[in-house]
KOLVEXKE-817631 format. One record per residue (C-alpha): chain; z, x negated, y negated. Coordinates in pm, whole numbers, padded with zeros to 5 digits. Example, Ala and Ser with C-alpha at 12.3 -4.5 7.8 and 13.67 -1.06 7.14 Angstrom:
REM residues 2
<senu kette="A" z="00780" x="-01230" y="00450"/>
<senu kette="A" z="00714" x="-01367" y="00106"/>
REM end
This chain:
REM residues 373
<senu kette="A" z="-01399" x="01911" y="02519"/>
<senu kette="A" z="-01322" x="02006" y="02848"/>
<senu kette="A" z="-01552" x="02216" y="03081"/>
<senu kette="A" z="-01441" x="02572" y="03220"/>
<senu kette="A" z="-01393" x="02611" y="03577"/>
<senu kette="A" z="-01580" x="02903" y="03581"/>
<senu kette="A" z="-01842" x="02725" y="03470"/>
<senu kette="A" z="-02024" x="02666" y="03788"/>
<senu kette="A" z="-01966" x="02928" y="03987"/>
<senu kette="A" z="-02272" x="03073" y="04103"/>
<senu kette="A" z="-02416" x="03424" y="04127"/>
<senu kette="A" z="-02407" x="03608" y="04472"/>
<senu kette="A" z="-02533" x="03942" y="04586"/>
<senu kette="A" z="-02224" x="04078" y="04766"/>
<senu kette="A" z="-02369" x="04291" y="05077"/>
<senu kette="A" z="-02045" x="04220" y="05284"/>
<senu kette="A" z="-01765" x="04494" y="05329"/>
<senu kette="A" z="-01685" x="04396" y="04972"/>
<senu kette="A" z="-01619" x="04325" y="04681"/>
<senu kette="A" z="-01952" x="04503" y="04641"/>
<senu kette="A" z="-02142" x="04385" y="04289"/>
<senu kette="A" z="-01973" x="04531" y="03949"/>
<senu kette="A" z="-02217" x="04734" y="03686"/>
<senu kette="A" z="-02266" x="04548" y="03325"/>
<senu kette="A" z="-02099" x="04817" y="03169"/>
<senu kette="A" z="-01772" x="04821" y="03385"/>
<senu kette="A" z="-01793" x="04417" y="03328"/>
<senu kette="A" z="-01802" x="04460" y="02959"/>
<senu kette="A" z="-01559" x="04719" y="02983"/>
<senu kette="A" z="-01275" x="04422" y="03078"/>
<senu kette="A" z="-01399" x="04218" y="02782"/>
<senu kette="A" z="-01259" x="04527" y="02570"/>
<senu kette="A" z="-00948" x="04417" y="02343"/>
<senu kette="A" z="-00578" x="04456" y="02497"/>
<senu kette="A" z="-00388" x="04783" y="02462"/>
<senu kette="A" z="00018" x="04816" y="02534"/>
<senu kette="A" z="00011" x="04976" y="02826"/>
<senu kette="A" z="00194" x="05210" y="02602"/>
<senu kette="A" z="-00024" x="05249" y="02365"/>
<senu kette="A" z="-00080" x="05632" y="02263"/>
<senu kette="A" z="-00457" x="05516" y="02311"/>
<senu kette="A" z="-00460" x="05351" y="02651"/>
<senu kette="A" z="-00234" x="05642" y="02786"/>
<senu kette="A" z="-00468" x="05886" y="02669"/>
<senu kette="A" z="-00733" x="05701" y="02873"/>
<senu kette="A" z="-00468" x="05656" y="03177"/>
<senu kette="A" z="-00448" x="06087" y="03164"/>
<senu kette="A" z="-00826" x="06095" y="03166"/>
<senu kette="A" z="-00891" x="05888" y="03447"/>
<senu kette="A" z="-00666" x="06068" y="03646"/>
<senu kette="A" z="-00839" x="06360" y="03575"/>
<senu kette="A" z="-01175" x="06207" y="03696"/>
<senu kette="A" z="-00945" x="06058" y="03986"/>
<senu kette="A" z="-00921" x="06435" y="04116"/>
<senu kette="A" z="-01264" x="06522" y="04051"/>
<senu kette="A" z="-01379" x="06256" y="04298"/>
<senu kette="A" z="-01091" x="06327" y="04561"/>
<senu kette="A" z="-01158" x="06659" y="04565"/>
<senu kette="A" z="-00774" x="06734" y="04450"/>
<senu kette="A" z="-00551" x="06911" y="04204"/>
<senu kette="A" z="-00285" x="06741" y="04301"/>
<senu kette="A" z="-00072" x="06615" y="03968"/>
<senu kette="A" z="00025" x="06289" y="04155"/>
<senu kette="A" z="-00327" x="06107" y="04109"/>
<senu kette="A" z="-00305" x="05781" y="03994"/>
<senu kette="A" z="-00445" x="05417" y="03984"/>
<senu kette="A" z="-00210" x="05204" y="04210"/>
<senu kette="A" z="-00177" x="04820" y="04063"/>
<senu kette="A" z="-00249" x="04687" y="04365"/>
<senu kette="A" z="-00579" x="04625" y="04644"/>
<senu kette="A" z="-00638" x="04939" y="04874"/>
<senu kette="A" z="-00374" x="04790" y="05094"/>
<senu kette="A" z="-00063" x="04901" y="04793"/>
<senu kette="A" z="-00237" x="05211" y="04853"/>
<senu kette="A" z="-00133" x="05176" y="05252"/>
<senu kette="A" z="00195" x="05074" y="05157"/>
<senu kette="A" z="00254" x="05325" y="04911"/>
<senu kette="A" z="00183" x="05593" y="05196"/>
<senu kette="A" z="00404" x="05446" y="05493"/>
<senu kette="A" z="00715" x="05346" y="05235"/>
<senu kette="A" z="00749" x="05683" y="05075"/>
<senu kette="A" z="00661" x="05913" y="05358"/>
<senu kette="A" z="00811" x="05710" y="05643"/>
<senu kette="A" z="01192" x="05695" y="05693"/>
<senu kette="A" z="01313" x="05487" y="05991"/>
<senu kette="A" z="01299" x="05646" y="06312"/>
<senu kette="A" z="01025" x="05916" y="06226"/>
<senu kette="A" z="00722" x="05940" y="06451"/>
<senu kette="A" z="00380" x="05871" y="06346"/>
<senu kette="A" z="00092" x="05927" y="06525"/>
<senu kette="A" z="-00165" x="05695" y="06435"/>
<senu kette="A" z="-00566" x="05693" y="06491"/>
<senu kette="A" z="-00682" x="05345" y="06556"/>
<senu kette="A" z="-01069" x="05298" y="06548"/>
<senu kette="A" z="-01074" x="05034" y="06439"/>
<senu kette="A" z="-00883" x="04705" y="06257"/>
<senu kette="A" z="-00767" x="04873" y="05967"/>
<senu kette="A" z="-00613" x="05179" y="06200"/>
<senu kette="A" z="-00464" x="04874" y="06354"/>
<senu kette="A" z="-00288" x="04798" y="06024"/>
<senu kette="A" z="-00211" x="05122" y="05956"/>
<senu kette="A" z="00026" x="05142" y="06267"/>
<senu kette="A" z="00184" x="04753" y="06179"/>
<senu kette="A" z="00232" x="04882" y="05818"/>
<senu kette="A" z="00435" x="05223" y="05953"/>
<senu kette="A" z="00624" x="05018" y="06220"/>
<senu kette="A" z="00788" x="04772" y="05926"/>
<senu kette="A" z="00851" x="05104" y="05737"/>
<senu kette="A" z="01050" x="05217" y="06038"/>
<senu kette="A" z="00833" x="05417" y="06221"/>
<senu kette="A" z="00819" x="05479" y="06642"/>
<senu kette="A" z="00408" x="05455" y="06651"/>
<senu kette="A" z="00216" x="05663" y="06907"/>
<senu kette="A" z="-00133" x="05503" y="06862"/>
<senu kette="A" z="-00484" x="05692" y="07007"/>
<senu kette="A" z="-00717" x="05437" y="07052"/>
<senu kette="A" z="-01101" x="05437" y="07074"/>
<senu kette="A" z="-01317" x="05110" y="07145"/>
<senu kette="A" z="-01460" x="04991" y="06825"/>
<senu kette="A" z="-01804" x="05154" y="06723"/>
<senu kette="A" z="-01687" x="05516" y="06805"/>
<senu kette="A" z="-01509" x="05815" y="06668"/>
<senu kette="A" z="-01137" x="05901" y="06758"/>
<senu kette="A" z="-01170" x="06203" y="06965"/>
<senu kette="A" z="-01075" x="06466" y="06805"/>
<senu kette="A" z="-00928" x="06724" y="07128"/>
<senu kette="A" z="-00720" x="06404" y="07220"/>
<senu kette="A" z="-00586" x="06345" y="06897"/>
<senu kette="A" z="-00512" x="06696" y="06845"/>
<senu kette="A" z="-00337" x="06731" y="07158"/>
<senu kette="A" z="-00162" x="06425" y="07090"/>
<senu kette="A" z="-00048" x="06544" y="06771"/>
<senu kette="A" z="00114" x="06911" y="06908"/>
<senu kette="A" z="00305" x="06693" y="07232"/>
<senu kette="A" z="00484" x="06417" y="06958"/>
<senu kette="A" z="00522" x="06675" y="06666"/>
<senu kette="A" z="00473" x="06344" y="06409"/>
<senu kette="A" z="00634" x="06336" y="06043"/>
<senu kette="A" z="00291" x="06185" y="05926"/>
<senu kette="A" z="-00048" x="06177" y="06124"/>
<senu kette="A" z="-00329" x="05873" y="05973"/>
<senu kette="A" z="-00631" x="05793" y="06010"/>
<senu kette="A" z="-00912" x="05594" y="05859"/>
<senu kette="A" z="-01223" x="05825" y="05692"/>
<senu kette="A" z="-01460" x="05476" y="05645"/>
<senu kette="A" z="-01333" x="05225" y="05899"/>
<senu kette="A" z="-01477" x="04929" y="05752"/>
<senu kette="A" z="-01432" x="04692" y="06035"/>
<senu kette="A" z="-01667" x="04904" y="06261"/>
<senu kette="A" z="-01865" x="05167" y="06021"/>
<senu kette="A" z="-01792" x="05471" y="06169"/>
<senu kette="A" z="-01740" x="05765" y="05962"/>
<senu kette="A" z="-01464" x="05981" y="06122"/>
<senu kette="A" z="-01494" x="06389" y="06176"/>
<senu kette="A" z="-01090" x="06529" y="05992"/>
<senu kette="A" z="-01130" x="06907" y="06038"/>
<senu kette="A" z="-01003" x="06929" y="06409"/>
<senu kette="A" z="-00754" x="06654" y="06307"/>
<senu kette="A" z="-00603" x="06766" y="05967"/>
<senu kette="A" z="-00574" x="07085" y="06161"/>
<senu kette="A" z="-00356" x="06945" y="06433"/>
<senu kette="A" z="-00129" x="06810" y="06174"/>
<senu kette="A" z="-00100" x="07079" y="05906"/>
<senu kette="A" z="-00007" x="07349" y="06288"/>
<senu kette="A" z="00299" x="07088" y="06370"/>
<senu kette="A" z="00420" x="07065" y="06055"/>
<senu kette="A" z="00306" x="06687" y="05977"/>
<senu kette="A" z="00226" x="06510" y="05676"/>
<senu kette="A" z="-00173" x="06379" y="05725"/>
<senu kette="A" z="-00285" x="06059" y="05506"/>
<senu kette="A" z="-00609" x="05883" y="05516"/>
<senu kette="A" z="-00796" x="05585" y="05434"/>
<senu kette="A" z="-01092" x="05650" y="05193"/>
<senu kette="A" z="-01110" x="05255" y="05094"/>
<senu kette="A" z="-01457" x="05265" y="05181"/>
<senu kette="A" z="-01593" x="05629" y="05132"/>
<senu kette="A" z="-01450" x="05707" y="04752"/>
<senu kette="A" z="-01721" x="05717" y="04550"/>
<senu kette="A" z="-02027" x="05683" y="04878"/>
<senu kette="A" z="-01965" x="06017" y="05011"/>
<senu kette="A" z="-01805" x="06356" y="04926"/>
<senu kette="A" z="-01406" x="06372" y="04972"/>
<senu kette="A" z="-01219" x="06725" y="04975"/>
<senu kette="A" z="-00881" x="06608" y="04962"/>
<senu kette="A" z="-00753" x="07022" y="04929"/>
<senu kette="A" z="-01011" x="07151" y="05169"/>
<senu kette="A" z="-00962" x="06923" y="05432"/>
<senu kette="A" z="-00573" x="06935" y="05439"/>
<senu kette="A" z="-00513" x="06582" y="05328"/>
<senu kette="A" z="-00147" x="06516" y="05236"/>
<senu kette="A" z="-00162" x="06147" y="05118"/>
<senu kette="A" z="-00470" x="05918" y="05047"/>
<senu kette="A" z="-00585" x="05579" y="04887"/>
<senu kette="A" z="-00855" x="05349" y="04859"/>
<senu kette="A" z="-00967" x="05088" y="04644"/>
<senu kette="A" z="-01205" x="04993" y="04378"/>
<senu kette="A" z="-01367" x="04689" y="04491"/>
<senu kette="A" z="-01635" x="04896" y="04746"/>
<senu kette="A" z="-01873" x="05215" y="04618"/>
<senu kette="A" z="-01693" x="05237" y="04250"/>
<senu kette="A" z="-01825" x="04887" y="04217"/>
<senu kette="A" z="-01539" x="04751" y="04002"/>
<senu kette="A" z="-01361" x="04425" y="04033"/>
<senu kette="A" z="-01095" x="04483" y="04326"/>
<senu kette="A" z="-00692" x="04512" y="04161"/>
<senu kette="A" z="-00660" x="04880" y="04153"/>
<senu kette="A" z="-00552" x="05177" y="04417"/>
<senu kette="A" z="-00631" x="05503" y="04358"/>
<senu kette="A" z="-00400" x="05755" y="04531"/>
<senu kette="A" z="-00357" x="06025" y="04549"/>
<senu kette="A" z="-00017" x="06248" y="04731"/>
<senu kette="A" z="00004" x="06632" y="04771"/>
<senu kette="A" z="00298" x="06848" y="04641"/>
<senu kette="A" z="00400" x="06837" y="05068"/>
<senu kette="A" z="00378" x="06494" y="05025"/>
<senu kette="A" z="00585" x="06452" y="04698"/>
<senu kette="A" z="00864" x="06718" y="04840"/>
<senu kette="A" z="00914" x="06476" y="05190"/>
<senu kette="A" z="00960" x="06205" y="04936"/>
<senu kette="A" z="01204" x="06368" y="04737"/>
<senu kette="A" z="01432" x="06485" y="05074"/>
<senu kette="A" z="01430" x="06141" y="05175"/>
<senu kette="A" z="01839" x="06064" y="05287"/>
<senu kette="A" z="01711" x="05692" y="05198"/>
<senu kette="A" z="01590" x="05553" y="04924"/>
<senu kette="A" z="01220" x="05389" y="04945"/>
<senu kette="A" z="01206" x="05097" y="05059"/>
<senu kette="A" z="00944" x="04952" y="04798"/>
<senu kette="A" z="01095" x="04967" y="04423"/>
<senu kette="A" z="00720" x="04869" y="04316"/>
<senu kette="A" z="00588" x="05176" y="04539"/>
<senu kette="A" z="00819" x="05445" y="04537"/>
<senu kette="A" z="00647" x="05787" y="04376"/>
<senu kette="A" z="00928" x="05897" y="04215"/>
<senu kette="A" z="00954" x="05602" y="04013"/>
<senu kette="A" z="00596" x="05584" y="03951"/>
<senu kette="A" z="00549" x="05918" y="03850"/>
<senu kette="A" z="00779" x="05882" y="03567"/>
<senu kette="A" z="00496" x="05655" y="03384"/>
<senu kette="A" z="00163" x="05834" y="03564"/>
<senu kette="A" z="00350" x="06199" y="03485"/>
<senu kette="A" z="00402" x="06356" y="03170"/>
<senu kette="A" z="00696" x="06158" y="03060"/>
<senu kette="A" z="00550" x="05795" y="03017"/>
<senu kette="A" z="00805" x="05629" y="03120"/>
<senu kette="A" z="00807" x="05272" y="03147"/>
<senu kette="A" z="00826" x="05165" y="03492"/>
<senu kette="A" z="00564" x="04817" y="03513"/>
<senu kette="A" z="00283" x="04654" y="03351"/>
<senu kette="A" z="-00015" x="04852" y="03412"/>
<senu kette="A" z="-00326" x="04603" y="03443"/>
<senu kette="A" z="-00502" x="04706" y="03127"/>
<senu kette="A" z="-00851" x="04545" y="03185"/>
<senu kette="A" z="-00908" x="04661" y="03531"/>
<senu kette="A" z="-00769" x="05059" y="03450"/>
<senu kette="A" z="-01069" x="04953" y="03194"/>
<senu kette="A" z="-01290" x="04877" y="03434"/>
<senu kette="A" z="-01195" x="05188" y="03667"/>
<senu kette="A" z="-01230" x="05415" y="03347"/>
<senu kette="A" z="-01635" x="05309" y="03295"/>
<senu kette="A" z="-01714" x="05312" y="03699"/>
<senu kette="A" z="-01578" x="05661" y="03707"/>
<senu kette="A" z="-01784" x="05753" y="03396"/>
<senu kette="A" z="-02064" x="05665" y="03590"/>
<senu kette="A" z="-01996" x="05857" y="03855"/>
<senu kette="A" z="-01998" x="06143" y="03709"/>
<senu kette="A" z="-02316" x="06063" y="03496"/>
<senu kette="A" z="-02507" x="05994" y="03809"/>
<senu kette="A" z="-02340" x="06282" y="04022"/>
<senu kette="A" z="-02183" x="06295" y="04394"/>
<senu kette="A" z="-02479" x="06425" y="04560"/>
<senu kette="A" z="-02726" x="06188" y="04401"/>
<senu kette="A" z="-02509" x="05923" y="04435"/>
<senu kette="A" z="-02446" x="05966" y="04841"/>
<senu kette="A" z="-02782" x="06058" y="04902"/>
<senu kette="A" z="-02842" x="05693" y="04708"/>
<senu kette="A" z="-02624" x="05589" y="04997"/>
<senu kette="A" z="-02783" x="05752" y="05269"/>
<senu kette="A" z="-03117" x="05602" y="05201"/>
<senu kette="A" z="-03018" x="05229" y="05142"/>
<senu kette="A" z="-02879" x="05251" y="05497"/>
<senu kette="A" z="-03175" x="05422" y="05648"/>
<senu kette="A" z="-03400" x="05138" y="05462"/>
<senu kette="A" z="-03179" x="04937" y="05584"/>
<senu kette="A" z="-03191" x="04989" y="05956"/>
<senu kette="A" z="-03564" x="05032" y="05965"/>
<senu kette="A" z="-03584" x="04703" y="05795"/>
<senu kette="A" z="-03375" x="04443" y="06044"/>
<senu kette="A" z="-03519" x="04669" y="06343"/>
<senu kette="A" z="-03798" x="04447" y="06394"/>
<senu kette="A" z="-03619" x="04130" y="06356"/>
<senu kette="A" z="-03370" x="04247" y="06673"/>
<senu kette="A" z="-03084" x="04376" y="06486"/>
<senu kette="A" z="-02921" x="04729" y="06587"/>
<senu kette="A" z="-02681" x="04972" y="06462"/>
<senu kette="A" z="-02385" x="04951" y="06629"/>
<senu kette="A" z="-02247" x="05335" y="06567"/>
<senu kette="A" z="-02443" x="05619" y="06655"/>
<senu kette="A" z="-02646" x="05816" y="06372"/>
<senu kette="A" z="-02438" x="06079" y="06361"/>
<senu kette="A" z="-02126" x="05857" y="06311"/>
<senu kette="A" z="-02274" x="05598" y="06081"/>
<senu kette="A" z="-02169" x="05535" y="05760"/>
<senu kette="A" z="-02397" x="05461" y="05477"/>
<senu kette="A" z="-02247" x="05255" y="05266"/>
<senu kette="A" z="-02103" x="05016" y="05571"/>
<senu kette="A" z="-02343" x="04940" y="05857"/>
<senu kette="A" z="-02245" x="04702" y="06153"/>
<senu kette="A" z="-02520" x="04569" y="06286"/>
<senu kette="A" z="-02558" x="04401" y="06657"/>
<senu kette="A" z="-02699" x="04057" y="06659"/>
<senu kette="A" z="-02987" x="04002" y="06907"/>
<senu kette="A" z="-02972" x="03718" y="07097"/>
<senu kette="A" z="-03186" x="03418" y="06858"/>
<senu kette="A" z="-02882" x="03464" y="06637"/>
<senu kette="A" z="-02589" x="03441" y="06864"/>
<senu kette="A" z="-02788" x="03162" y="07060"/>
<senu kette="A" z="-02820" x="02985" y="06647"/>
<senu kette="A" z="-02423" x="03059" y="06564"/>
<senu kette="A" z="-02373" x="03374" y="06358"/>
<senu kette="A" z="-02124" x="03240" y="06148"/>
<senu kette="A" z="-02349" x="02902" y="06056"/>
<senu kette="A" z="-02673" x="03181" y="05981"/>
<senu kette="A" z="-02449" x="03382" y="05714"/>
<senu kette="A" z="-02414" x="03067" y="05561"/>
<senu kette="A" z="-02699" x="02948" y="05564"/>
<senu kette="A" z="-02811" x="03269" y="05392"/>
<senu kette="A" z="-02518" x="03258" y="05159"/>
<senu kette="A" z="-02605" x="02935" y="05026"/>
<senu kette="A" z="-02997" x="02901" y="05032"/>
<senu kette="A" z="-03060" x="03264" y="04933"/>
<senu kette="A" z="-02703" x="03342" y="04754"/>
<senu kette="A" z="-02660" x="03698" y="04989"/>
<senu kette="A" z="-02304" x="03769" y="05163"/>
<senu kette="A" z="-02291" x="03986" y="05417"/>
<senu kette="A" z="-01962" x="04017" y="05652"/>
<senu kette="A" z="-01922" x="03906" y="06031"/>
<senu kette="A" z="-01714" x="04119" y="06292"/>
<senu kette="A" z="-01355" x="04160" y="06308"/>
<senu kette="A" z="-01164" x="04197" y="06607"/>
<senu kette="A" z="-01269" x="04282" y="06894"/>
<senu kette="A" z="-01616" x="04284" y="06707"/>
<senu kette="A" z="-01618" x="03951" y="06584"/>
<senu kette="A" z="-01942" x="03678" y="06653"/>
<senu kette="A" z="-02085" x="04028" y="06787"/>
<senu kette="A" z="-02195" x="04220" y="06495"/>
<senu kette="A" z="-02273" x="04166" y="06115"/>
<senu kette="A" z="-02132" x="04364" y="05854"/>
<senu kette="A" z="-02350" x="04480" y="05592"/>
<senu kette="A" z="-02270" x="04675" y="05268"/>
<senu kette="A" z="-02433" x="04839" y="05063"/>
<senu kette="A" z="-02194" x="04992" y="04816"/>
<senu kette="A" z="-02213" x="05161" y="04480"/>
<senu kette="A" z="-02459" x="04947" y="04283"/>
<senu kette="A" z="-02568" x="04752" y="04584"/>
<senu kette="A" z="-02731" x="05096" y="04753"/>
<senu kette="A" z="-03047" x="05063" y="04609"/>
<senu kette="A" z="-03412" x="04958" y="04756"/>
<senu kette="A" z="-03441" x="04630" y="04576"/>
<senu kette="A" z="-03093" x="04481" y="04703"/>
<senu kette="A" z="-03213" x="04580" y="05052"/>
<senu kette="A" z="-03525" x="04419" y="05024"/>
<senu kette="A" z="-03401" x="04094" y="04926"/>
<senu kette="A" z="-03146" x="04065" y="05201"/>
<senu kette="A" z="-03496" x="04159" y="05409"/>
<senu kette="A" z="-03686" x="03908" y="05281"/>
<senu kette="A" z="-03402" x="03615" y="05317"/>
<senu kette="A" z="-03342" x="03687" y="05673"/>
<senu kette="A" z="-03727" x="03688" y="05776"/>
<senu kette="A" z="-03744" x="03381" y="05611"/>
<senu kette="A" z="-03421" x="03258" y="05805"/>
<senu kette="A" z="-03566" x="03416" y="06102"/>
<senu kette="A" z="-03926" x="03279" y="06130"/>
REM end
């Protein structure tokens, strides 16, 4: 008899920028028996996460969905139906995944105007807003959790901006949905995705989106059609609305999985569940402090479930890269080096959904004194 490939593969506590670790239940919830993703039954659980889907977002909007697809569908999903070629898009760029943000909208057609801040800080808000009234944009973006840096970005000033020039505002919540609060309505927010790989701890393969009745009426006014046949809203509405109409294979096991993490959610409750957040990150950073690590992004700024870290000079001097190994492999802990302009400067660490608790960041703790001694 031959021996599974899976058999081997060993057992890691994910405290990069994700996947973060996935809950037993929403891991037995895949092992659950195939439905047609017609099925009376599995749509009936498709219309109830989508209800949950709002809760979280904040929303009442009726286009809330599960994207098949990583977060980046999600960014697709945003530029190809609310972009036509030659609109303007004004673009916040904090960080690498503003970065993509403005190479996604330029291959949708876009003329990018891109506000920049050096990685570690906030876009400022007065620029972007003034920014914003000079260009009069079809669609203003920016990310709420840039992952490549950690900040958590301030919206009012900016959604504001947008919503007096008559622009469409999405956002990146990749990294926030499910950590922290989101207010989709309050805040003005047009468009927005993420993923479920980070703070829903679920296996990553699924989008959730979610696209305002603004939104939906630019999409329907478009002169062109959308690019993406996978992406376009008014093709995926017909199976995520009321009509059920076949449009692909939805990924049964992971809308599985999505279903149970958002069950949990709920059972454990937003505010517990940031404040959670808030104090693995604060345990955290008074942990490495005395080993020479330091937050890269003010407090004020920082968020919880994402926290790049500086590396003091023993570890640069040892090879950053060849230390997360080392700690990957003798002590089974990922965390996640810098990106861009951050990269060999700065560790990543998360420590998202399941993996924001005490005991997860006391092992990573106790591995890298031991590395460190």
């Amino acid at each position: 008899m031959s021996k599974s490939p899976l058999a081997d593969l060993p057992q890691r506590l994910l405290l990069g920028p994700g996947p973060s670790n996935a809950h037993p239940r929403v891991l037995e919830a895949m092992s659950r028996p195939l439905l047609g993703h017609l099925d009376p039954a599995f749509l009936a659980l498709v219309e109830e996460l989508q209800e949950r889907l709002r809760r979280l977002f904040g929303t009442q909007n009726p286009m809330t969905l599960p994207l098949s697809g990583t977060g980046s569908a999600g960014m697709e999903a945003c530029f190809a139906n609310l972009i036509e070629p030659g609109d303007e898009a004004l673009i916040g760029v904090a960080g690498v995944f503003g970065q993509r943000m403005c190479e996604v909208a330029k291959r949708a057609g876009a003329r990018v105007t891109r506000i920049e801040t050096p990685f570690g800080t906030p876009l400022p808000e007065a620029e972007m807003a003034e920014a914003i009234a000079r260009v009069r944009p079809a669609l203003v973006a920016c990310v709420h959790a840039e992952t490549s840096t950690g900040v958590c970005q301030p919206l009012a000033a900016i959604a504001r901006a947008a919503r007096e020039a008559g622009a469409l505002f999405a956002l990146d919540c990749v990294t926030s949905l499910g950590g922290l609060p989101l207010e989709l309505d309050a805040w003005g927010v047009d468009a927005a995705y993420s993923g479920t790989q980070k703070c829903l701890s679920c296996p990553p393969g699924l989008s959730p989106a979610s696209f305002s009745a603004r939104a939906l009426e630019r999409v329907r006014r478009r002169k062109q059609p959308v690019q993406s046949w996978y992406l376009d809203l008014t093709l995926l509405g017909g199976y995520y609305g009321s009509e059920r109409v076949y449009h692909h294979t939805a990924p049964i096991s992971a809308i599985y999985a999505l279903a149970e993490a958002l069950a949990l959610v709920e059972e454990e409750g937003m505010a517990a569940r940031s404040q959670r957040h808030r104090d693995a990150a604060e345990r955290l950073v008074a942990g490495v402090a005395p080993l020479g690590f330091e937050p890269l992004v003010e407090a004020r700024y920082r968020l919880p479930m994402l926290t790049a870290l500086t590396l003091p000079a023993r570890v640069q001097q040892r090879g950053e890269a060849a230390l997360r190994r080392q700690l990957l492999l003798e002590h089974g802990i990922e965390v996640g080096g810098g990106l861009g302009a951050l990269a060999g400067r700065v560790w990543r660490v998360g420590l998202m959904g399941e993996n924001a608790r005490p005991e997860r960041v006391d092992a990573l703790l106790a591995a890298l004194r031991a590395l460190l001694a």
